[in-house]
C-alpha positions in Angstrom: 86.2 82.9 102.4 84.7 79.8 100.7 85.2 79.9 96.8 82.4 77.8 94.9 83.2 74.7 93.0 85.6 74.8 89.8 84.2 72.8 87.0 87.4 71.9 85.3 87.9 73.2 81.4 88.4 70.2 78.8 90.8 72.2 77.2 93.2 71.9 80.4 92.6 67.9 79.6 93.4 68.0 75.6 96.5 66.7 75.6 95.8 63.4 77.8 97.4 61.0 75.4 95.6 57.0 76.5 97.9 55.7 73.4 100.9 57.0 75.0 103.3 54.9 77.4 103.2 57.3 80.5 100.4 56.8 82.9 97.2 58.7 82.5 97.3 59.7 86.1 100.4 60.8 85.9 99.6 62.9 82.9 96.6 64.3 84.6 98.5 65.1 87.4 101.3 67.2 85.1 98.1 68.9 83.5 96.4 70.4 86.8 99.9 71.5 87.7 100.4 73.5 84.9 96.9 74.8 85.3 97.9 75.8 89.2 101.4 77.3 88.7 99.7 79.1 86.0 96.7 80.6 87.8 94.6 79.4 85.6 93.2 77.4 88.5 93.6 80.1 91.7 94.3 79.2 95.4 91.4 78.6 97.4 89.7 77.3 94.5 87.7 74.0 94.9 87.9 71.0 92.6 85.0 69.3 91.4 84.7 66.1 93.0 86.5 62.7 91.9 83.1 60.7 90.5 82.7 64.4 88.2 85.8 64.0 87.0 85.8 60.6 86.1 82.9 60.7 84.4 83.6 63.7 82.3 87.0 62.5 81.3 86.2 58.8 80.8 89.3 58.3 83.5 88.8 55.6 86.5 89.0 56.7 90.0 91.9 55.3 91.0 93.7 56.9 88.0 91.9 60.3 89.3 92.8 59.7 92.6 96.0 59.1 92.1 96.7 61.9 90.2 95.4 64.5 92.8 97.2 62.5 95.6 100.5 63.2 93.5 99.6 67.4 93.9 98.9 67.2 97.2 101.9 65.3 98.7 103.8 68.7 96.5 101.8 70.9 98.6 99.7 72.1 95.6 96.4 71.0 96.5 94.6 70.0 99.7 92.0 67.9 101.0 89.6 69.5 103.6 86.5 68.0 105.2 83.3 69.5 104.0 85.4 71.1 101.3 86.5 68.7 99.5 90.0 69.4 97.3 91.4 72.4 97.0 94.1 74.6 95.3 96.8 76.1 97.7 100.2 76.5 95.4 103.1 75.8 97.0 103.6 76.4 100.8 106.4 79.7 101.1 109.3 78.8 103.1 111.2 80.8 105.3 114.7 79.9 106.3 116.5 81.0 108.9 118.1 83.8 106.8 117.2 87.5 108.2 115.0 88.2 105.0 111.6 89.5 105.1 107.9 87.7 103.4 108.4 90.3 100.6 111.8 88.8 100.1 110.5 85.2 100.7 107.8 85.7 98.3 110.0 86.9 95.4 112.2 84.3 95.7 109.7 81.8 95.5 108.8 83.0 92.3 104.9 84.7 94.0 103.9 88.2 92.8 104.2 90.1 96.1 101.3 92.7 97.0 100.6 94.7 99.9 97.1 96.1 101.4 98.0 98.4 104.7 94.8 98.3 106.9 96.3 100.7 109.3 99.1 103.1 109.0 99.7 106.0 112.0 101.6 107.4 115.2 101.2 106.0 118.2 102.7 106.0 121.4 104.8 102.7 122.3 103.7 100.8 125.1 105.3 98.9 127.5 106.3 96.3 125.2 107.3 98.3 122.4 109.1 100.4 123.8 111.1 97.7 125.4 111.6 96.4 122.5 112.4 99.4 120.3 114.5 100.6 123.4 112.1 104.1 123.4 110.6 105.9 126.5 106.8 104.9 127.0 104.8 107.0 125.1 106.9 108.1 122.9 105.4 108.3 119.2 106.6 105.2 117.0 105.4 104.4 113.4 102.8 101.6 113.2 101.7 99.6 110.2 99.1 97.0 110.0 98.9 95.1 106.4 98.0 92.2 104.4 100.9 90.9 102.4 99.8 88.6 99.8 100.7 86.1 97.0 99.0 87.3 94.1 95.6 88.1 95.4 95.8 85.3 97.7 96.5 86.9 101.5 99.0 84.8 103.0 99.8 86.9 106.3 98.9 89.9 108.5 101.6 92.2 109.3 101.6 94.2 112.5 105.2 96.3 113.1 106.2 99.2 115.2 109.2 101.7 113.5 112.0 103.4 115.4 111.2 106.6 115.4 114.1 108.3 113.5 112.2 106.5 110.7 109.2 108.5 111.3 109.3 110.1 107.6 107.9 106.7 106.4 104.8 106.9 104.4 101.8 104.8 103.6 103.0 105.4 99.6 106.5 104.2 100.3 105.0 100.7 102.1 102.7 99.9 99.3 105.1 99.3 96.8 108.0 97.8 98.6 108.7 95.3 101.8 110.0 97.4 105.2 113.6 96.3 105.2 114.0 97.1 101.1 112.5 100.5 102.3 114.7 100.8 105.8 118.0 99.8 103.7 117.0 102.4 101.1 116.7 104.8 104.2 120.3 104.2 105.9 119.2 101.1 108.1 121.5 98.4 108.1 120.3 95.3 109.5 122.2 93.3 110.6 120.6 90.7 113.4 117.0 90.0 114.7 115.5 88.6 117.7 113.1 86.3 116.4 110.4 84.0 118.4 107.9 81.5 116.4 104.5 80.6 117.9 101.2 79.1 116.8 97.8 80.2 118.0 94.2 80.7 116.7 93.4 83.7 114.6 91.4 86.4 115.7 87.8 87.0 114.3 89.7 90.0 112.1 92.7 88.4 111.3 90.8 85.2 110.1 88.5 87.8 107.8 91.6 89.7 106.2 93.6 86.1 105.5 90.3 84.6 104.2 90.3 81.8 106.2 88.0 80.0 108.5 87.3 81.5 111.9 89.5 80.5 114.9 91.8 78.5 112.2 95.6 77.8 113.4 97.9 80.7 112.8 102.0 80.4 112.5 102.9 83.4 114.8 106.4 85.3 115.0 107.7 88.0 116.9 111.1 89.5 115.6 113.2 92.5 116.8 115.5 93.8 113.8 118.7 95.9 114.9 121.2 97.4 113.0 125.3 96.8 113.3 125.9 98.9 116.2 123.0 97.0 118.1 119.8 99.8 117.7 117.1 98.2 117.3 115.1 99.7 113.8 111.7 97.6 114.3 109.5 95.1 116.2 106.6 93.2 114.3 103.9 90.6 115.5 103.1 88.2 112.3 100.6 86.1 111.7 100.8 83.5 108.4 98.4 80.9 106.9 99.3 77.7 107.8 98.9 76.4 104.1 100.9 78.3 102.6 103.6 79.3 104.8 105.7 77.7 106.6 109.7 77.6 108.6 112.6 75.3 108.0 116.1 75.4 110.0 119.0 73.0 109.9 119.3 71.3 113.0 123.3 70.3 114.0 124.7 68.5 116.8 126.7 70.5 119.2 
């Protein structure tokens, strides 16, 4: 979903100091970050364009362009063809560590929140249940959600539960991630299977992450198990590309 164009506040601009030693670009730029890690300007947001800015603020372009080339090589802003720049925060990055994106979230300092599009029994196919290590057709837990950042949807969440963790509700997913619920419940995990991917959304997954139809998706497919090698739950993720992303250490063997 396009948002419309944010004319910037002065007051963001009050303190730009042109007597002071530091560089005005470099004092805009510390300005609009403030205003972005404080929500005051929201991802997705769009920024009025360089000439506006200039021109409202008595600031050359370069100094202007300079300054919003600083926020985007942090990852806080982006440049997009036809959109022009806008606000994305900080991409959320997820290790190699066995946490999950309400974990990852947290830790990156993001308000967590959760909108669960489907929640039901059904019966495992063939891949669930190979996964899950249940009988075809037998009734598993499945939840579809939204997990966002704030009210910004970062990913859509698609998981199948073991069955002996068929007392799960909708309630107790809507205020807490699965594996904070699952350890709560007895589950220890301990390992996960874990495959990463990229494809193009759906038409349904590019509505619920508010993004542009058939744009590139991060994928991942993980299997959790528990210390005696049960496995508790498979999910099928899908993430925004700019704001999530994975990072391993790479060593020689």
């Amino acid at each position: 979903m396009r948002k419309t164009e944010v004319i910037l506040p002065l007051s963001i601009f009050s303190k730009l100091d042109r007597a002071s030693s530091t560089p005005l670009y470099f004092q805009l730029s510390e300005l609009l970050e403030k205003s972005i890690l404080s929500g005051q300007l929201a991802a997705g947001d769009r920024l009025e364009n360089e000439i506006s800015i200039c021109e409202r603020l008595g600031l050359s372009r370069p100094t202007v362009r300079r300054a919003i080339e600083e926020l985007v090589d942090k990852g806080l802003l982006v440049r997009r063809r036809g959109l022009g720049t806008q606000v994305v925060h900080g991409q959320v990055t997820r290790g190699v560590e066995l946490t999950s994106l309400f974990d990852d979230l947290e830790r990156a300092g993001r308000k967590p929140s959760t909108k669960v599009v489907e929640f039901k029994l059904v019966p495992a196919d063939v891949t669930v249940a190979q996964q899950l290590g249940v009988a075809v057709g037998q009734k598993v837990v499945y939840l579809h959600r939204v997990r966002s950042a704030g009210k910004t949807p970062v990913a859509v969440l698609q998981n199948w539960i073991h069955p002996r963790f068929e007392h799960l509700t909708e309630k107790d997913i809507s205020k807490s991630g699965l594996y904070d619920w699952l350890r709560t419940n007895g589950a220890s995990i301990q390992v996960a299977k874990q495959r990463i991917g990229a494809r193009r959304a759906t038409a349904k997954e590019s509505s619920l992450l508010e993004i542009e139809k058939n744009s590139p998706v991060l994928t991942m497919d993980r299997t959790a198990f528990d210390n005696s090698g049960v496995a508790l739950e498979y999910g099928h993720h899908c993430y925004r590309t700019d704001l999530y992303s994975f990072e391993f250490t790479i060593v020689e063997r």
